[in-house]
C-alpha positions in Angstrom: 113.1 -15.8 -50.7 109.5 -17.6 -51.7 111.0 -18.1 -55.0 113.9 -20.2 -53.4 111.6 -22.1 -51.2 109.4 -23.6 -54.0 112.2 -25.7 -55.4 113.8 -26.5 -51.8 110.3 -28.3 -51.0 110.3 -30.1 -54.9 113.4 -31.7 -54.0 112.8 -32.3 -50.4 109.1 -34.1 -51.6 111.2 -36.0 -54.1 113.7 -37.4 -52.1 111.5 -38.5 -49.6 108.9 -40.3 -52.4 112.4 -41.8 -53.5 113.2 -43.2 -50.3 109.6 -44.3 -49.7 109.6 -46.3 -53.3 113.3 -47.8 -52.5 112.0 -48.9 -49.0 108.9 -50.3 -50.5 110.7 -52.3 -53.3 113.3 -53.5 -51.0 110.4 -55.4 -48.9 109.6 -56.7 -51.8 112.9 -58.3 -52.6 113.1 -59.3 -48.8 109.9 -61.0 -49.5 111.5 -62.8 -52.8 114.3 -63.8 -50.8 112.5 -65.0 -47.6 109.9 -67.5 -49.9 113.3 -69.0 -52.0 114.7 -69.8 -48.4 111.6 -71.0 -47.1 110.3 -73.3 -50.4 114.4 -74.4 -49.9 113.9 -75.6 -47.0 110.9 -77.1 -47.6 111.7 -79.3 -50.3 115.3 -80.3 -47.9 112.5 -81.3 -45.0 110.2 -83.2 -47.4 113.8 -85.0 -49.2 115.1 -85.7 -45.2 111.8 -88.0 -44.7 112.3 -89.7 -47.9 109.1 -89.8 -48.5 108.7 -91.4 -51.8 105.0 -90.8 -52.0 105.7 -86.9 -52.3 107.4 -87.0 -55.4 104.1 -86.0 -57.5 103.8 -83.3 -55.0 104.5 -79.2 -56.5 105.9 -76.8 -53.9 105.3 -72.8 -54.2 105.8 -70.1 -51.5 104.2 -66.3 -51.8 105.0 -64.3 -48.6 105.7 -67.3 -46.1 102.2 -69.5 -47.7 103.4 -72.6 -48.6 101.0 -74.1 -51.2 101.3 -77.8 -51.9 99.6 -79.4 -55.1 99.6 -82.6 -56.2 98.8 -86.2 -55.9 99.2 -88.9 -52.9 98.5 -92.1 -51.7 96.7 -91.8 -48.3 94.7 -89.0 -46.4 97.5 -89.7 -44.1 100.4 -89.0 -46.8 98.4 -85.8 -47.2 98.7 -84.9 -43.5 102.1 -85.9 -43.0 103.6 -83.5 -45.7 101.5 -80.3 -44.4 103.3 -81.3 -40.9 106.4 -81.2 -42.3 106.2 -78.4 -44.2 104.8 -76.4 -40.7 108.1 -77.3 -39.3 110.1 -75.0 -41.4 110.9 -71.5 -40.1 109.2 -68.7 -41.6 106.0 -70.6 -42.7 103.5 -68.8 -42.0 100.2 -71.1 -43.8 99.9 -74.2 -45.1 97.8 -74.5 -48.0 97.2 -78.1 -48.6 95.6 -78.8 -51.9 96.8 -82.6 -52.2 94.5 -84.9 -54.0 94.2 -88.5 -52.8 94.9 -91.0 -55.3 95.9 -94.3 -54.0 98.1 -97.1 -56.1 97.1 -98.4 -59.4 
């Protein structure tokens, strides 16, 4: 009977590192998913304001941060796109590294 245990309990440990490990990597993908949806709709909000002074402005998303690098005109420029950007479901921080450049 002991010897039939042993590889009853492998299997059963297996299965449930298995499911642990698909659970884990499925987060992951959720995660994937939720920052294409979010940096979406992020770029949608920033085209909707037609705000031509955002087109030097790069747009990345890791886990619901929203990082924003670039250049603007005006400290107010810089301030209006981090609004925008907190209007969009599933943000969850704004990182707002937008230099201030104004016109040549």
């Amino acid at each position: 009977m002991r010897h039939f245990m042993v590889p009853v309990a492998i299997r059963w440990l297996g299965v449930v590192a298995l499911s642990g490990f698909t659970a884990a990597k499925g987060e992951r993908v959720g995660e994937e998913r939720d920052d294409a949806s979010v940096i979406r709709a992020v770029k949608a909000k920033l085209a909707a304001d037609n705000a031509k002074t955002l087109t030097r402005v790069s747009i990345e998303t890791l886990r619901g941060t929203v990082y924003l690098t670039g250049i603007v005109e005006s400290i107010e420029v810089r301030q209006h796109a981090a609004e925008l950007v907190w209007q969009v479901n599933g943000v969850r921080e704004v990182v707002n590294s937008l230099e201030i450049r104004g016109r040549r």
